[in-house]
C-alpha atoms as an extended CHARMM CRD file, in Angstrom:
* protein
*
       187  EXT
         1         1  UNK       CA             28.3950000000       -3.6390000000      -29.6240000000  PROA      1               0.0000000000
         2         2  UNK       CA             31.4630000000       -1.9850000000      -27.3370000000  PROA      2               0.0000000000
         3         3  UNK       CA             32.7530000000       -5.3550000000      -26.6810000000  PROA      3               0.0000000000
         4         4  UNK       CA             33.0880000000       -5.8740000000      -30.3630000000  PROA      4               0.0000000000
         5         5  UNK       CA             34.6760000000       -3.0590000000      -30.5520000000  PROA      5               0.0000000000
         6         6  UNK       CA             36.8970000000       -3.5600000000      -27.6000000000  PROA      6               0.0000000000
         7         7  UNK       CA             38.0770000000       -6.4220000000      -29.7090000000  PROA      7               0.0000000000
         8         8  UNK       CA             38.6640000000       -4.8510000000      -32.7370000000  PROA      8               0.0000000000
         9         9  UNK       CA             40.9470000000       -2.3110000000      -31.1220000000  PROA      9               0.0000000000
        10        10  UNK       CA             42.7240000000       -5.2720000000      -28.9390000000  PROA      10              0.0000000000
        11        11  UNK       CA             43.2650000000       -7.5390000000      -32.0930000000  PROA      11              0.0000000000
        12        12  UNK       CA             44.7300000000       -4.4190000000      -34.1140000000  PROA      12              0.0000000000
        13        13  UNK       CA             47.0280000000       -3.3210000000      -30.6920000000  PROA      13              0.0000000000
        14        14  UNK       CA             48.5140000000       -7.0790000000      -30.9620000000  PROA      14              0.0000000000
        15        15  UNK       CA             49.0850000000       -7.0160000000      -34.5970000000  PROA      15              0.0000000000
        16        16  UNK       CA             50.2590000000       -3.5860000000      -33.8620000000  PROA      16              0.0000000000
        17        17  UNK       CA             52.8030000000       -5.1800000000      -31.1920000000  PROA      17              0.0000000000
        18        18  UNK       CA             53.7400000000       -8.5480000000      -33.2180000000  PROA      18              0.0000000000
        19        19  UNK       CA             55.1100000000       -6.1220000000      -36.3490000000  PROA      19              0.0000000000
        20        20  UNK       CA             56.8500000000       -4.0980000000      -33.2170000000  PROA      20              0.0000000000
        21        21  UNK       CA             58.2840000000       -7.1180000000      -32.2820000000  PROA      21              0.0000000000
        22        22  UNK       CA             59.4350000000       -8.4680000000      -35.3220000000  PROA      22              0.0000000000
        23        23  UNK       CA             61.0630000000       -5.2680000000      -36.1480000000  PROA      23              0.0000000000
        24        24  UNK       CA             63.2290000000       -5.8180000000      -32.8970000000  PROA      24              0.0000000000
        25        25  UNK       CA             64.5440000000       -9.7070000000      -33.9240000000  PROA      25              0.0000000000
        26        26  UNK       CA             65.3590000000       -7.8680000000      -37.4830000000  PROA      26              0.0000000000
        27        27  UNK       CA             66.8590000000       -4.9820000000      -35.8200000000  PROA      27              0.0000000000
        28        28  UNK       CA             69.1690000000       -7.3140000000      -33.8930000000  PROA      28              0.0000000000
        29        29  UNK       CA             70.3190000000       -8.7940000000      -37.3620000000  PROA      29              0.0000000000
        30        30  UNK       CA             71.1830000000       -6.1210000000      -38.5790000000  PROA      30              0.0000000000
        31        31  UNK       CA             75.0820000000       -5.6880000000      -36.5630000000  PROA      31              0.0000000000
        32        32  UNK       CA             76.4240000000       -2.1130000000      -35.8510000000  PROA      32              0.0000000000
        33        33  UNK       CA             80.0810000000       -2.8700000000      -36.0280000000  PROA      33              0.0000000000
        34        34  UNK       CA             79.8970000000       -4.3230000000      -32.0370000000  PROA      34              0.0000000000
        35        35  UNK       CA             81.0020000000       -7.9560000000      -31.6200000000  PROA      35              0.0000000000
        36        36  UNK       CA             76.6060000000       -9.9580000000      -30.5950000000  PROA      36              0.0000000000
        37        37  UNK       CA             76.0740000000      -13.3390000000      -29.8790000000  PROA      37              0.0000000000
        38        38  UNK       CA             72.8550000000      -12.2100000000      -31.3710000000  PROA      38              0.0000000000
        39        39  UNK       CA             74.8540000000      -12.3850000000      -34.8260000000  PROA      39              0.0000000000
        40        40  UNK       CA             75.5330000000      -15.9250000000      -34.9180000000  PROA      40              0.0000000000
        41        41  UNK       CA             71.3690000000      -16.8030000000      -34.3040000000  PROA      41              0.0000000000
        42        42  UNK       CA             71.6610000000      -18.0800000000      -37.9070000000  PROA      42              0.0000000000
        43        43  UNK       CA             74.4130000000      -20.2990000000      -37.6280000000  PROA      43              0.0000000000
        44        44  UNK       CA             73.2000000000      -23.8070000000      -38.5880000000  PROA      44              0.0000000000
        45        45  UNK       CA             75.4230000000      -26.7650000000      -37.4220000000  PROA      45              0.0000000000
        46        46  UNK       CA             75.4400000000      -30.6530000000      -38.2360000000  PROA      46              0.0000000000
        47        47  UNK       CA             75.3120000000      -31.8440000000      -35.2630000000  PROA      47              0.0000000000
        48        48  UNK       CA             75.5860000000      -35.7860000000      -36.5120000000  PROA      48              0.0000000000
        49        49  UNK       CA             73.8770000000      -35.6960000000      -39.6200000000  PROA      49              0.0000000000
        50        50  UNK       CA             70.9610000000      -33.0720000000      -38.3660000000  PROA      50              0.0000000000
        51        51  UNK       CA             70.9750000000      -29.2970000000      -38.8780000000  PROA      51              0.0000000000
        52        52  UNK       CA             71.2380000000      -28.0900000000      -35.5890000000  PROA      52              0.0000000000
        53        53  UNK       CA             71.1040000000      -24.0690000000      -34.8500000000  PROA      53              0.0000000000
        54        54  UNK       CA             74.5860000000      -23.2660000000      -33.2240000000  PROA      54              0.0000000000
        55        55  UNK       CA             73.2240000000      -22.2070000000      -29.8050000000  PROA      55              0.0000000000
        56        56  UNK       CA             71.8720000000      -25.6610000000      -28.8210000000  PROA      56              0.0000000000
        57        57  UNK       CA             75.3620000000      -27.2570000000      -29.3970000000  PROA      57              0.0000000000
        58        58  UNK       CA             77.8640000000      -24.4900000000      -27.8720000000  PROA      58              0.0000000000
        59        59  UNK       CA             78.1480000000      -21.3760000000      -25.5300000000  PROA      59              0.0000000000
        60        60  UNK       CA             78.5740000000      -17.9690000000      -27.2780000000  PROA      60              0.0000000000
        61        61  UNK       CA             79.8980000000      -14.8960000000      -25.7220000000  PROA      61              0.0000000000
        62        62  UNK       CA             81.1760000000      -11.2940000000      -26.4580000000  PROA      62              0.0000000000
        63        63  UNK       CA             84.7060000000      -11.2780000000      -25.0300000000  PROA      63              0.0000000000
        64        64  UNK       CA             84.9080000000       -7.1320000000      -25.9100000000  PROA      64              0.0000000000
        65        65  UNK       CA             83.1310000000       -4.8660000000      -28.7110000000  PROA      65              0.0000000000
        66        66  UNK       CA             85.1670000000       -6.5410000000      -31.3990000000  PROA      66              0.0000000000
        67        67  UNK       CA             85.3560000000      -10.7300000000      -30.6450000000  PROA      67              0.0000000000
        68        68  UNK       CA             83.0590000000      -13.1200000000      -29.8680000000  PROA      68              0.0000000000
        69        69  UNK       CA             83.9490000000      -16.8080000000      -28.5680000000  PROA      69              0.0000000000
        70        70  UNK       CA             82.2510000000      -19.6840000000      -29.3720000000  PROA      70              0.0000000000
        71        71  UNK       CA             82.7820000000      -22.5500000000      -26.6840000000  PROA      71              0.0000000000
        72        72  UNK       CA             81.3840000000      -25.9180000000      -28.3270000000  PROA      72              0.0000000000
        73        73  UNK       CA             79.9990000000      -28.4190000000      -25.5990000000  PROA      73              0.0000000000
        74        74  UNK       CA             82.0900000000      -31.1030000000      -27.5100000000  PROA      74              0.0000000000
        75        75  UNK       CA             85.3800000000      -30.7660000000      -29.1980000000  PROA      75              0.0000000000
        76        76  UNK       CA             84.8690000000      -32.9900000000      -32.1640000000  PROA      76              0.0000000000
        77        77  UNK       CA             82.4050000000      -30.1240000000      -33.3310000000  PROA      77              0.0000000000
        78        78  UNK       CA             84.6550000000      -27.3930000000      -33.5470000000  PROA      78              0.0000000000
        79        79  UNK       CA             85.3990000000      -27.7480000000      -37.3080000000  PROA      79              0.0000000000
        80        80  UNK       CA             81.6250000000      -28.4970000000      -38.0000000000  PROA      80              0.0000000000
        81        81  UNK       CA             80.4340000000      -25.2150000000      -35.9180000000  PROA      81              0.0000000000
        82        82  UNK       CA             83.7930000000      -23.4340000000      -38.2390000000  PROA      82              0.0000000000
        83        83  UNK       CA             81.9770000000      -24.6180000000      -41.0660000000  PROA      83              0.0000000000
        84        84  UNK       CA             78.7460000000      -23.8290000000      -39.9330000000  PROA      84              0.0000000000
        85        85  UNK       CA             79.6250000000      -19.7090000000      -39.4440000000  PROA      85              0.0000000000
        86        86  UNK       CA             81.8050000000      -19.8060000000      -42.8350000000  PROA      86              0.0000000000
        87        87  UNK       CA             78.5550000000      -21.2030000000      -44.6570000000  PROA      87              0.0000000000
        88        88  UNK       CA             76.3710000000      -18.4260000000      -43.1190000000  PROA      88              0.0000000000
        89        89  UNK       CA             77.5200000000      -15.7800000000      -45.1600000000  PROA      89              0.0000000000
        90        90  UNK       CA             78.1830000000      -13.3300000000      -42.2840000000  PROA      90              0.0000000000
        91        91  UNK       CA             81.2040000000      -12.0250000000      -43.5600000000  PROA      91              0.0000000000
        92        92  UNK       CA             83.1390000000      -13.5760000000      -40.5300000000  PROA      92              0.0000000000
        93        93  UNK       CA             86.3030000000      -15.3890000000      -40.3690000000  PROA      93              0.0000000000
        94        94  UNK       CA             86.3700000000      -17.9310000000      -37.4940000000  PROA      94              0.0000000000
        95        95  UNK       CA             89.8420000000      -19.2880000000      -36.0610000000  PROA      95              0.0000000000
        96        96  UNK       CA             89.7740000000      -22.1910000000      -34.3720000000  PROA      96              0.0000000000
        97        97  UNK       CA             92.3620000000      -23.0620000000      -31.7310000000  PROA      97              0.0000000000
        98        98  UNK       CA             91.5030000000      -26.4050000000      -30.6010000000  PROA      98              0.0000000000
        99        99  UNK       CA             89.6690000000      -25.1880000000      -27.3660000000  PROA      99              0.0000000000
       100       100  UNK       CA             86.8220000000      -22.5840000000      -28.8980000000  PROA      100             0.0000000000
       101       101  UNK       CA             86.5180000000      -20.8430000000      -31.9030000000  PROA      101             0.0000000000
       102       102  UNK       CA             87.4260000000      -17.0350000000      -31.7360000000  PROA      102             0.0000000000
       103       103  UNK       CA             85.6260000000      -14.3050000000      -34.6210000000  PROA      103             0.0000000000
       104       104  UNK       CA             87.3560000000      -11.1700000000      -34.9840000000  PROA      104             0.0000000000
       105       105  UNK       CA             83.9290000000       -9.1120000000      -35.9190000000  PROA      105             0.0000000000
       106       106  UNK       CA             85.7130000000       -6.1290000000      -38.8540000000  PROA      106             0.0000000000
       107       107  UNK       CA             84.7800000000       -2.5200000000      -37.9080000000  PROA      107             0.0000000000
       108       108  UNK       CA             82.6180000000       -1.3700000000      -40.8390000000  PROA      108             0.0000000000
       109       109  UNK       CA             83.8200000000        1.0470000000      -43.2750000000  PROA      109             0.0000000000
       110       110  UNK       CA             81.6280000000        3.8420000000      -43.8420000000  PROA      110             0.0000000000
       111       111  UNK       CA             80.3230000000        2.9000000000      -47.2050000000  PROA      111             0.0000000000
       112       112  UNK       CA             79.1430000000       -1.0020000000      -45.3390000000  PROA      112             0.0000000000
       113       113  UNK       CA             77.6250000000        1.6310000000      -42.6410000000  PROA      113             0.0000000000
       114       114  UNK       CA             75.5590000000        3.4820000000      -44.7530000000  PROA      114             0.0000000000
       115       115  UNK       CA             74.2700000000        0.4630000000      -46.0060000000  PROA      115             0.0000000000
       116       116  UNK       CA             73.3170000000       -0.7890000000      -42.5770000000  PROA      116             0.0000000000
       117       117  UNK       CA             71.3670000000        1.9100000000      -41.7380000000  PROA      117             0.0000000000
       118       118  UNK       CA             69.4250000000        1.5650000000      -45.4250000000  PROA      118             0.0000000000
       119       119  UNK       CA             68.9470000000       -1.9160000000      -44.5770000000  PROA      119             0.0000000000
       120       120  UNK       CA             67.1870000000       -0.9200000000      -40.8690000000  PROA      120             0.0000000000
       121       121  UNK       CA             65.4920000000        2.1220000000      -42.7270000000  PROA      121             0.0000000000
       122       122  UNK       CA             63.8460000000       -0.5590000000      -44.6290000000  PROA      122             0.0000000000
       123       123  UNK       CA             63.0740000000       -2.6930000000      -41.7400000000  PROA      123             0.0000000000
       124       124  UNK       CA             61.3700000000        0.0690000000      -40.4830000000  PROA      124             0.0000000000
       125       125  UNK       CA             59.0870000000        0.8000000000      -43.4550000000  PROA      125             0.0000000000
       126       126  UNK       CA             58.4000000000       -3.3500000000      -43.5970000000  PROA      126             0.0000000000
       127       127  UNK       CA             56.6740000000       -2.4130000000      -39.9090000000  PROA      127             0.0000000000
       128       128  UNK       CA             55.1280000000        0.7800000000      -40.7420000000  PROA      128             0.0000000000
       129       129  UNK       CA             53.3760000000       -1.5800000000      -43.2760000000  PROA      129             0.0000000000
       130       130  UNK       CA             51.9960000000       -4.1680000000      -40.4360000000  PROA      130             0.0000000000
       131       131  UNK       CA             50.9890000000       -1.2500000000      -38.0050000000  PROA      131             0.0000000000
       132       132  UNK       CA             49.2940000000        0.3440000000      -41.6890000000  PROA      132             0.0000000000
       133       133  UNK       CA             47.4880000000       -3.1570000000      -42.4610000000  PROA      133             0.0000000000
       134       134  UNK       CA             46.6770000000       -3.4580000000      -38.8710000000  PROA      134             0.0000000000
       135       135  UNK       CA             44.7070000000       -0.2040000000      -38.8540000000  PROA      135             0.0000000000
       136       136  UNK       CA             43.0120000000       -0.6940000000      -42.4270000000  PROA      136             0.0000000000
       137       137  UNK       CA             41.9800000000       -4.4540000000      -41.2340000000  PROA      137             0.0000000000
       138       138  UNK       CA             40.2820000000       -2.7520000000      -37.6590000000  PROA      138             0.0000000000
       139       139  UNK       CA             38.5260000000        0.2630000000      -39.5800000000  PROA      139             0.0000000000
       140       140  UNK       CA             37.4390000000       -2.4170000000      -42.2530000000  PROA      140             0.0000000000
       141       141  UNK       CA             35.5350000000       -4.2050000000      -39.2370000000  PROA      141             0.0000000000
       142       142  UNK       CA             34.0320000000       -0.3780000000      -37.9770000000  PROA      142             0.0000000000
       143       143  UNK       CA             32.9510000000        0.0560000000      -41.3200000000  PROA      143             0.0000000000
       144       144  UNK       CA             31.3120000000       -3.2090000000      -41.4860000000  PROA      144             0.0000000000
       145       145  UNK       CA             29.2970000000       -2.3930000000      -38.3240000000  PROA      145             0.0000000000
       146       146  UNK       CA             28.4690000000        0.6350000000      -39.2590000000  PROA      146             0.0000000000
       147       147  UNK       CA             26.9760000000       -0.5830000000      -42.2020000000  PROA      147             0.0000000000
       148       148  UNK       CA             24.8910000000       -2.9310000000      -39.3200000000  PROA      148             0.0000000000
       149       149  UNK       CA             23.7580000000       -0.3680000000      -37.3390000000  PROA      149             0.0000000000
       150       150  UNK       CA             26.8600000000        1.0760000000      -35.1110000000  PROA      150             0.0000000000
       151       151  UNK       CA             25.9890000000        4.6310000000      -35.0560000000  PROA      151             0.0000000000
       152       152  UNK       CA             28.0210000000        7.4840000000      -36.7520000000  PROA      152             0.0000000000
       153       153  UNK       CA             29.8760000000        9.1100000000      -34.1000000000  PROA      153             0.0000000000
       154       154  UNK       CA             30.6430000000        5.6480000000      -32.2160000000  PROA      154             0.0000000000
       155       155  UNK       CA             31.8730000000        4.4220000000      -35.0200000000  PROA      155             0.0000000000
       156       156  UNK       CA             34.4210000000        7.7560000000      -35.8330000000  PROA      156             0.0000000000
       157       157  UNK       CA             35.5470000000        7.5650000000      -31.8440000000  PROA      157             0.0000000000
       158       158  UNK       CA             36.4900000000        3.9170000000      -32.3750000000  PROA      158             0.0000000000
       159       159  UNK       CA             38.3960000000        5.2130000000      -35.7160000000  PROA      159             0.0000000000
       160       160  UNK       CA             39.9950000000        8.2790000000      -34.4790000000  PROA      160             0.0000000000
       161       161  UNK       CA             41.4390000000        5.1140000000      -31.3550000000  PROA      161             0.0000000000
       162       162  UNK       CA             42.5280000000        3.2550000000      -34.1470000000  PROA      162             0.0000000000
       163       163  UNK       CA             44.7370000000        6.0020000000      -35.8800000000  PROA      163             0.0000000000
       164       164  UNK       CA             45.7140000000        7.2810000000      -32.8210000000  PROA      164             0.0000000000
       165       165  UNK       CA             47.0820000000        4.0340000000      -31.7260000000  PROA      165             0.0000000000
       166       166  UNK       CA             48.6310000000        3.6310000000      -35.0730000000  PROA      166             0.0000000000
       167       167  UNK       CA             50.5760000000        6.8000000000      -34.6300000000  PROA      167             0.0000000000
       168       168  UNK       CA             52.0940000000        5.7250000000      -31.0490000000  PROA      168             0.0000000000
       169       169  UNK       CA             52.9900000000        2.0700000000      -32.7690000000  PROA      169             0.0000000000
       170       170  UNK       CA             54.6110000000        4.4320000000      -36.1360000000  PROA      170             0.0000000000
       171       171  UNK       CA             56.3300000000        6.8110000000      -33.7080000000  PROA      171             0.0000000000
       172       172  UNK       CA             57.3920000000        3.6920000000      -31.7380000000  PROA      172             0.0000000000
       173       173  UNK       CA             59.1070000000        2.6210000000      -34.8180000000  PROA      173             0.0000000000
       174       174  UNK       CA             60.7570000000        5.8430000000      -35.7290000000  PROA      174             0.0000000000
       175       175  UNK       CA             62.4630000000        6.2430000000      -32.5290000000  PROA      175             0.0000000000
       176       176  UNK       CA             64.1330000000        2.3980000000      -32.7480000000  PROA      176             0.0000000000
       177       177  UNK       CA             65.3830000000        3.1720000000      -36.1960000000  PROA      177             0.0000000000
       178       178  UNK       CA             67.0120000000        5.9810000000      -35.3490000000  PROA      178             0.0000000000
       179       179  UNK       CA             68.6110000000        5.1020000000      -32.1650000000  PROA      179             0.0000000000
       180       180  UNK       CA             69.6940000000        2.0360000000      -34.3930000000  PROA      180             0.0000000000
       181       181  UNK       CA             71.3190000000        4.5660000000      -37.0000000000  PROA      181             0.0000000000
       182       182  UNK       CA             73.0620000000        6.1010000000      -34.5020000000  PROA      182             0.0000000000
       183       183  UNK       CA             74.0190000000        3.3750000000      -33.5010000000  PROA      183             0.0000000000
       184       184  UNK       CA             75.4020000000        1.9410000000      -36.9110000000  PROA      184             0.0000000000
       185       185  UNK       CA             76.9170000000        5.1130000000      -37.3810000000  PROA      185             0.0000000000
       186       186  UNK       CA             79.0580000000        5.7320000000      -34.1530000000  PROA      186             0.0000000000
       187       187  UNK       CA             82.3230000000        4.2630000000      -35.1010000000  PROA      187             0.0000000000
């Protein structure tokens, strides 16, 4: 019966962790005004006649807070990789130079700020609703056993673990969105 348990609580930590996780790749998306490689993970390339994502066919790097390079491992797909980051709608404007292509990354105004930290505000929410779904799913299952014999106060430990572990994962959550507001809204 405890081992059952055991799992219920381990299966609801790890769905508890994925949605954690997830909410970090999305936070990452989500740019603060400071140049990322981490902004050009959606760049698809051809890369001869196949869509290729942009870090398996060139180097990126942050030179400083505002410009990122991109150093192709062959020159003939400079224009393709300048056509790749103009098709991803990232608001960027690449230059190319022959050698690399450079991205000036704009400082946000404060209106495009405010809308950044909406946008990981919602992110946030879109987690709170995995950790929520995780604990509903785990109770479900204590109910269930209940209902086959797990007695009354076992079963309200094992539900008071859940909710308690769903707080930790919620508060987890609050404290990434707002050090991601902050920083959004440093300038």
């Amino acid at each position: 019966m405890n081992e059952e348990l055991d799992f219920i609580l381990d299966t609801a930590k790890e769905a508890m962790n994925a949605a954690l996780a997830h909410l970090d790749t999305q936070l990452m998306k989500v740019r603060a005004g400071k140049a990322s490689p981490m902004m050009l993970n959606s760049v698809m390339v051809n890369y001869y006649g196949a869509s290729t994502p942009l870090n398996q066919v060139a180097n990126v790097t942050a030179l400083d807070g505002r410009t990122l390079t991109v150093q192709a491992w062959e020159k003939s797909l400079l224009e393709e990789i300048q056509k790749g980051i103009t098709n991803a709608n990232l608001g960027l404007n690449p230059q190319n130079n022959g050698e690399m292509i450079i991205i000036n990354v704009p400082t946000p105004t404060e209106e495009r700020r405010k809308e950044l930290s909406k946008q990981a505000k919602a992110e946030g929410e879109h987690a709170k609703i995995g950790i929520r779904n995780a604990r509903k799913e785990a109770n479900d299952e204590i109910k269930k056993m209940k209902n086959d014999g797990l007695s009354e106060d076992l079963a309200k430990s094992f539900e008071d673990e859940v909710q308690s572990l769903t707080d930790t994962f919620i508060g987890k959550i609050d404290t990434l969105i707002a050090a991601k507001e902050k920083d959004i809204m440093t300038v």
